[in-house]
VOVEXPA-19569 format. One record per residue (C-alpha): residue number from 1; residue in three letters; x, y, z. Coordinates in pm, 1 decimal, padded with zeros to 6 digits. Example, Ala and Ser with C-alpha at 12.3 -4.5 7.8 and 13.67 -1.06 7.14 Angstrom:
% residues 2
+-----+------+----------+----------+----------+
! pos ! code !     east !    north !       up !
+-----+------+----------+----------+----------+
!   1 !  ALA !  01230.0 ! -00450.0 !  00780.0 !
!   2 !  SER !  01367.0 ! -00106.0 !  00714.0 !
+-----+------+----------+----------+----------+
***
This chain:
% residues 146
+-----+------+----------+----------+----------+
! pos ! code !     east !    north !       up !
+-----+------+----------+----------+----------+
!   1 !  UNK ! -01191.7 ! -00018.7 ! -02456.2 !
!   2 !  UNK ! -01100.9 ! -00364.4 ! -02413.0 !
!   3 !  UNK ! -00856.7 ! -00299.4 ! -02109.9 !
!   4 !  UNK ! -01214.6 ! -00255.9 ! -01904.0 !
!   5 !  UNK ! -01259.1 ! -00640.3 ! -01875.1 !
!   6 !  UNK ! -00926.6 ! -00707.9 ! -01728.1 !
!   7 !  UNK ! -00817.0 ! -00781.0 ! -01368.5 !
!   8 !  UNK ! -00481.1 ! -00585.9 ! -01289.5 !
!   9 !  UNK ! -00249.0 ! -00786.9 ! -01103.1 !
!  10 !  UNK ! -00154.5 ! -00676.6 ! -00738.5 !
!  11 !  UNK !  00149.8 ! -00870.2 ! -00519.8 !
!  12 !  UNK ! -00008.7 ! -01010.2 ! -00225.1 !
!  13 !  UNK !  00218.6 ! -00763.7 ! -00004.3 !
!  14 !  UNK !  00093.0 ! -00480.3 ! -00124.4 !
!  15 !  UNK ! -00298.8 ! -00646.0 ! -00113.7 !
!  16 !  UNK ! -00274.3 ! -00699.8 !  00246.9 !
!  17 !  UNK ! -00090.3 ! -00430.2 !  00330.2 !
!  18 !  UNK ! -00239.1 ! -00109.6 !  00163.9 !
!  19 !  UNK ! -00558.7 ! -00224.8 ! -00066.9 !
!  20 !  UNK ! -00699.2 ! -00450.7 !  00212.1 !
!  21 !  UNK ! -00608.5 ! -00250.2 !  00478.3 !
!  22 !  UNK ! -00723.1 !  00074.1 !  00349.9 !
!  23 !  UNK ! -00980.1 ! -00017.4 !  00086.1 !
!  24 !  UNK ! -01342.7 ! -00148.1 !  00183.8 !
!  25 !  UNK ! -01452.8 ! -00439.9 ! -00034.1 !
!  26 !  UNK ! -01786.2 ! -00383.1 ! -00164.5 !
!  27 !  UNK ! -01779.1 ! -00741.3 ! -00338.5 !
!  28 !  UNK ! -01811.7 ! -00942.5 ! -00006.7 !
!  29 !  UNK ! -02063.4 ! -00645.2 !  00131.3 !
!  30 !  UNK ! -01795.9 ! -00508.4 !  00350.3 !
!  31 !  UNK ! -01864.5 ! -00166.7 !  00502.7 !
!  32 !  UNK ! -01592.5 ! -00095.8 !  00785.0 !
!  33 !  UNK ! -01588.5 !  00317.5 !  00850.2 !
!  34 !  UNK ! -01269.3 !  00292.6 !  00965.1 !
!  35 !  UNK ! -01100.3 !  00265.2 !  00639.1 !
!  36 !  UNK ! -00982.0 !  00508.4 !  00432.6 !
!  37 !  UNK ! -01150.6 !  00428.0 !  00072.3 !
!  38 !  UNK ! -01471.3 !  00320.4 !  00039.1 !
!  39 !  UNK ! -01368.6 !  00053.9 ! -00255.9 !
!  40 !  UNK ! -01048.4 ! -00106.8 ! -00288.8 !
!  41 !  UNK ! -00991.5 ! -00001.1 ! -00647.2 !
!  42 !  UNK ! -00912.3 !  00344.1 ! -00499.9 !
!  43 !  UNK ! -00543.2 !  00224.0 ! -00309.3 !
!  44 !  UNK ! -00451.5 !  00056.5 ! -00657.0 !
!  45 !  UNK ! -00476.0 !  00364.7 ! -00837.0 !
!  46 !  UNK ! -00359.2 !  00618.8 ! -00544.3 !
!  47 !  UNK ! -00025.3 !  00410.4 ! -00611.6 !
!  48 !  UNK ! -00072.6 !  00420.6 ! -00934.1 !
!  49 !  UNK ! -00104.9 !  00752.3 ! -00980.4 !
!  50 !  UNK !  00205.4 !  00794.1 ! -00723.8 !
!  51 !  UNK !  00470.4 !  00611.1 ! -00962.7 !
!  52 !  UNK !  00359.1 !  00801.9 ! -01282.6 !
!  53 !  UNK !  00402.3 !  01097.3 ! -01124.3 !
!  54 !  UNK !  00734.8 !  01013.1 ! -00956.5 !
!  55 !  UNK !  00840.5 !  00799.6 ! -01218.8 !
!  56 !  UNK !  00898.4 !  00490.7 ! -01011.0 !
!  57 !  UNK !  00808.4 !  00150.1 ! -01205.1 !
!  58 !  UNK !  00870.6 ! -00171.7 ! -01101.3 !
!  59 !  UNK !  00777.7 ! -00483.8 ! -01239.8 !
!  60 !  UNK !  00552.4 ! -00759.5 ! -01062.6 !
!  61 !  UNK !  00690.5 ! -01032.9 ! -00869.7 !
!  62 !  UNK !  00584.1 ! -01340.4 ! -00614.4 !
!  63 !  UNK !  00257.9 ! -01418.7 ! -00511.8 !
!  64 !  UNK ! -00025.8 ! -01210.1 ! -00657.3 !
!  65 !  UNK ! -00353.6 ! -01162.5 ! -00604.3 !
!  66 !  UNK ! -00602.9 ! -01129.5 ! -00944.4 !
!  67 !  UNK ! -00949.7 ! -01048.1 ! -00989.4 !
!  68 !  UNK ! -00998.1 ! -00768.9 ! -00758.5 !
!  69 !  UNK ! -01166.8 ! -00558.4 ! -00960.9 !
!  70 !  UNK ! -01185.3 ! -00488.6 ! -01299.8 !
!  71 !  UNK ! -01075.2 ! -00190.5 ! -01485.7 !
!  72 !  UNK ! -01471.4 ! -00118.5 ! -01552.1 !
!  73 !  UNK ! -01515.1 ! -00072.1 ! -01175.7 !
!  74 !  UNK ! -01284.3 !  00207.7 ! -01189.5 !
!  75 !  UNK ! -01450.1 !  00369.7 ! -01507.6 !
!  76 !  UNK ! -01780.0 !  00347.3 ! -01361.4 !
!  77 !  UNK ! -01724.1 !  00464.2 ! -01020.0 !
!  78 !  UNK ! -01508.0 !  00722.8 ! -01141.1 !
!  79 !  UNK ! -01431.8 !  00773.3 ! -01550.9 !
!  80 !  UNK ! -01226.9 !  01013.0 ! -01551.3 !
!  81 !  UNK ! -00983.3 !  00884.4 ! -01284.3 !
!  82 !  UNK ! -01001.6 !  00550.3 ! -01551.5 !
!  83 !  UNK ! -00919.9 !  00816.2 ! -01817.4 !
!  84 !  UNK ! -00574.9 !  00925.8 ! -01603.1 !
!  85 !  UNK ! -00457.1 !  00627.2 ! -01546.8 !
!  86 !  UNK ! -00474.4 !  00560.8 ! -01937.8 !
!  87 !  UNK ! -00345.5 !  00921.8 ! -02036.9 !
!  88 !  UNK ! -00104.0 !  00823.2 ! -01759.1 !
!  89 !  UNK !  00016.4 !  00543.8 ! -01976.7 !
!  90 !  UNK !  00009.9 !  00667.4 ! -02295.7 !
!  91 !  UNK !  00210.9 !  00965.9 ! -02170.7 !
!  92 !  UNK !  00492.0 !  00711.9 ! -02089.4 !
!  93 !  UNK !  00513.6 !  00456.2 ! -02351.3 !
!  94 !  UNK !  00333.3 !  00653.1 ! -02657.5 !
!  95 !  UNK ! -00010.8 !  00694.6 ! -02799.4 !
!  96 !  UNK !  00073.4 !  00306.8 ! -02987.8 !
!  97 !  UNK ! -00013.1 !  00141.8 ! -02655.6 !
!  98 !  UNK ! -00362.4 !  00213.6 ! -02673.3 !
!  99 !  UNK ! -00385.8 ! -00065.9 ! -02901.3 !
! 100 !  UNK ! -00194.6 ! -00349.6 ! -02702.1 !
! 101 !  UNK ! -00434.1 ! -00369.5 ! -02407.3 !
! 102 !  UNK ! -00182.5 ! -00630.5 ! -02216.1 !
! 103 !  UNK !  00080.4 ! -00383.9 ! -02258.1 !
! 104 !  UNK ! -00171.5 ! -00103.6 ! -02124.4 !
! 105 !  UNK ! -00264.3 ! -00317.9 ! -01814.7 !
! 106 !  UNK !  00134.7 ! -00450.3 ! -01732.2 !
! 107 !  UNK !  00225.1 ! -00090.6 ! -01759.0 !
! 108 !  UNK ! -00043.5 !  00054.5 ! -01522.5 !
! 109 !  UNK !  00016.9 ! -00244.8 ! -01280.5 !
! 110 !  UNK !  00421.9 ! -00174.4 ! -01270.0 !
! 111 !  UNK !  00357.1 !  00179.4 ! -01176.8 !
! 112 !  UNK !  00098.7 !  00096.8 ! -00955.5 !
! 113 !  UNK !  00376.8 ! -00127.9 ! -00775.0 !
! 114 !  UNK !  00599.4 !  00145.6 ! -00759.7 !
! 115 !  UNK !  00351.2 !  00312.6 ! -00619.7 !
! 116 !  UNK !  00265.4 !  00080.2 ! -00368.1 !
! 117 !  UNK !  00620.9 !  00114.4 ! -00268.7 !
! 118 !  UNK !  00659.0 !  00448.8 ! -00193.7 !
! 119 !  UNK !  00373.1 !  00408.3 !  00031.8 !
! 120 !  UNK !  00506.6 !  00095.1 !  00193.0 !
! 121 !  UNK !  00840.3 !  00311.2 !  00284.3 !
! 122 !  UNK !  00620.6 !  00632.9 !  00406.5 !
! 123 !  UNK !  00481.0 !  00376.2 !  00607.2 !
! 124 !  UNK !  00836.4 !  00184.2 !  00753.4 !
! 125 !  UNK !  00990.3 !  00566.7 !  00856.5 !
! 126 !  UNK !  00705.8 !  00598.1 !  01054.4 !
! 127 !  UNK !  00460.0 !  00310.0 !  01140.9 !
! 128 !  UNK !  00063.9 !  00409.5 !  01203.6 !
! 129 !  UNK !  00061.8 !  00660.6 !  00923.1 !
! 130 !  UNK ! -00200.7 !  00670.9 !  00721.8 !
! 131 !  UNK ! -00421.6 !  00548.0 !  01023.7 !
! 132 !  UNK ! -00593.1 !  00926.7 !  01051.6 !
! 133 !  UNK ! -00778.9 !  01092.2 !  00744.0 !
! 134 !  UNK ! -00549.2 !  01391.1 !  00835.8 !
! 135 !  UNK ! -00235.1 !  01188.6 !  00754.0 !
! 136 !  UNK ! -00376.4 !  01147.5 !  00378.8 !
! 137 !  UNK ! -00366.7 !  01509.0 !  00355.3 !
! 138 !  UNK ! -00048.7 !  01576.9 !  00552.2 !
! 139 !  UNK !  00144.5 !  01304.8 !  00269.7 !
! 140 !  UNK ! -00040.5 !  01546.9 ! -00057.5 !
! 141 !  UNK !  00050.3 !  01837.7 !  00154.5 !
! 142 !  UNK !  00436.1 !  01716.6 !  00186.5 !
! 143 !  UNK !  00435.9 !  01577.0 ! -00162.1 !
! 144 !  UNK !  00368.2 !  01920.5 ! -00308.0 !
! 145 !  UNK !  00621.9 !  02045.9 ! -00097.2 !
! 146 !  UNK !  00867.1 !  01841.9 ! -00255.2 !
+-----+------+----------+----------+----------+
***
């Protein structure tokens, strides 16, 4: 597919704030333990998969950071999370999008943002979370729940 040799955008908020933070970056040979994911393409689509599943879109805006990784990164460190994030999209705008790849990408990134903010308020109603491993299961735990 041709969407693997793009870059999906991330604002710079949500870079420093949840994919830095809580994603290693391989790319510059960083291996801190103390973070969450091992690779940073794993925050993008946590919130991605977060705002297709709760429906929350919103579009990009401000600063953003590009070339973080590429959607092949994510297919070959995990293909069929790739695969979701397309079904994912293709679920929500129709089977048609397949063929507009900049489409596919804006439409993965917007979700992703939504995503991103769900996280961002988890995080303001009570500040630290997400520092323990625990606390990633205590937010699937609570999100079933709801």
């Amino acid at each position: 597919m041709d969407i693997q040799g793009i870059s999906p955008k991330i604002e710079m908020y949500d870079y420093e704030n949840i994919v830095s933070k809580f994603g290693a970056s391989h790319g510059t040979g960083e291996r801190d333990k103390a973070k969450f994911f091992s690779q940073q393409w794993k925050p993008f689509v946590w919130a991605a998969i977060l705002g297709f599943v709760e429906n929350v879109r919103i579009p990009l805006e401000g600063s953003l950071k590009e070339d973080t990784f590429k959607y092949s990164t994510i297919n070959n460190n995990g293909e069929r999370i790739f695969q979701t994030l397309i079904l994912f999209a293709v679920a929500v705008k129709g089977y048609k999008i397949l063929q507009n790849t900049t489409e596919l990408n804006k439409t993965i990134e917007e979700y992703a943002n939504g995503g991103f903010e769900i996280i961002h308020e988890k995080i303001r109603n009570k500040p630290g979370y997400f520092n323990s491993p625990t606390d990633y299961v205590e937010f699937i735990l609570d999100w079933i729940e709801e």
